[in-house]
C-alpha positions as a Markdown table, in Angstrom:
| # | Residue | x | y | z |
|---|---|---|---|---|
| 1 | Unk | 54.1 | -35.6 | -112.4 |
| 2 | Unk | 54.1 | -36.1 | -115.9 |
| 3 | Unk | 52.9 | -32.2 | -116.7 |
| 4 | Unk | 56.5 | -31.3 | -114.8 |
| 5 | Unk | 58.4 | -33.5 | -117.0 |
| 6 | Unk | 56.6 | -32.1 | -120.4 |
| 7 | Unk | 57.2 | -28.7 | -118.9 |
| 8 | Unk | 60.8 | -29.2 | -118.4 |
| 9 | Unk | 61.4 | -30.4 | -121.6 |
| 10 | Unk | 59.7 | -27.8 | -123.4 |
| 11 | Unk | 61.5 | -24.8 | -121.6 |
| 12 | Unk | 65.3 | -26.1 | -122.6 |
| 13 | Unk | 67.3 | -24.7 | -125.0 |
| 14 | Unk | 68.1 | -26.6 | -127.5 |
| 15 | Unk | 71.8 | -27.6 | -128.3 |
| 16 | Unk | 73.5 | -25.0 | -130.8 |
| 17 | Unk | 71.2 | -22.0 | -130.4 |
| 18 | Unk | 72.3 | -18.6 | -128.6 |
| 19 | Unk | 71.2 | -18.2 | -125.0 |
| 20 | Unk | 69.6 | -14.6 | -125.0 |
| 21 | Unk | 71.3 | -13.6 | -122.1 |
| 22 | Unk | 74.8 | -14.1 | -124.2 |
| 23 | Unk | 74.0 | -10.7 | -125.9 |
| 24 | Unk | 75.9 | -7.6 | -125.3 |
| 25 | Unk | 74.9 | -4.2 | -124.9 |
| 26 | Unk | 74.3 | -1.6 | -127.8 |
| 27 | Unk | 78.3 | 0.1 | -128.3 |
| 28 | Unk | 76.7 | 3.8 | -129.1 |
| 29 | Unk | 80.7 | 4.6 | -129.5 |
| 30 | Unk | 80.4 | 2.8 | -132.6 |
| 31 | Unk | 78.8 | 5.3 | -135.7 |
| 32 | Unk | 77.1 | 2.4 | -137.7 |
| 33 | Unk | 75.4 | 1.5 | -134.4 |
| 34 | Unk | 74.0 | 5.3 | -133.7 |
| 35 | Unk | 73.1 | 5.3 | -137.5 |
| 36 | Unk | 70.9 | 2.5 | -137.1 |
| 37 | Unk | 69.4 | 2.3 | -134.5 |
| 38 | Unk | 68.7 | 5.7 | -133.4 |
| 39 | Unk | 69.0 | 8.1 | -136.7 |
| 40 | Unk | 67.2 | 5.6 | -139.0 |
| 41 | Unk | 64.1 | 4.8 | -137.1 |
| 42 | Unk | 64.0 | 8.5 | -136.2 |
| 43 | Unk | 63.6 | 9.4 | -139.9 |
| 44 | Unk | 61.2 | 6.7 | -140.7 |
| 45 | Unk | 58.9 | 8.2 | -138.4 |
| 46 | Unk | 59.4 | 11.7 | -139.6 |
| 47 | Unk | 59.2 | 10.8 | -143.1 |
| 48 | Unk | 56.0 | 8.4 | -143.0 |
| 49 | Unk | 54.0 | 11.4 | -141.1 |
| 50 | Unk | 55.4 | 13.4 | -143.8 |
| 51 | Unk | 54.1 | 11.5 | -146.3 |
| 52 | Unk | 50.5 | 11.0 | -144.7 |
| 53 | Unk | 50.4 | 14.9 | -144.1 |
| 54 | Unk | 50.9 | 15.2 | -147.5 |
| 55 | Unk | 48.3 | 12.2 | -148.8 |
| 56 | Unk | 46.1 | 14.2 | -146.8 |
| 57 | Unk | 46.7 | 17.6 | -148.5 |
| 58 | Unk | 46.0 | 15.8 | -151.7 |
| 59 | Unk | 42.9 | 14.3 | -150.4 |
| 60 | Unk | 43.3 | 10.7 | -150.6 |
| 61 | Unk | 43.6 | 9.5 | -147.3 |
C-alpha cells in the first residue's frame, strides 16, 4: 500500500511546469519553422558526410 502511494506521488506534475500534451503541432506554413526544422538538419547531414568523405580523401580518418 505504501509502493502505490510513493508511485503516485512520483508520477504528478509538479505545479508550474508545462503538461506535454499542451504542445501544438509544427505550423510548416510558417518559413522559420520549415528552415529549422527540416532545411537545417538536412544540411547538417549533407555537410558532415561531406566533411568525412573529404577527411578520408586526405587520409586521416
Amino acid at each position: 500500500m505504501k509502493t502505490l502511494s510513493l508511485l503516485n506521488i512520483y508520477l504528478q506534475l509538479p505545479p508550474g511546469t508545462r503538461n506535454p500534451d499542451d504542445n501544438t503541432p509544427l505550423d510548416l506554413t510558417d518559413p522559420f519553422n520549415i528552415i529549422m526544422f527540416i532545411v537545417l538538419p538536412i544540411a547538417a547531414v549533407v555537410l558532415y558526410f561531406v566533411w568525412r568523405k573529404q577527411k578520408k580523401k586526405d587520409g586521416e580518418l
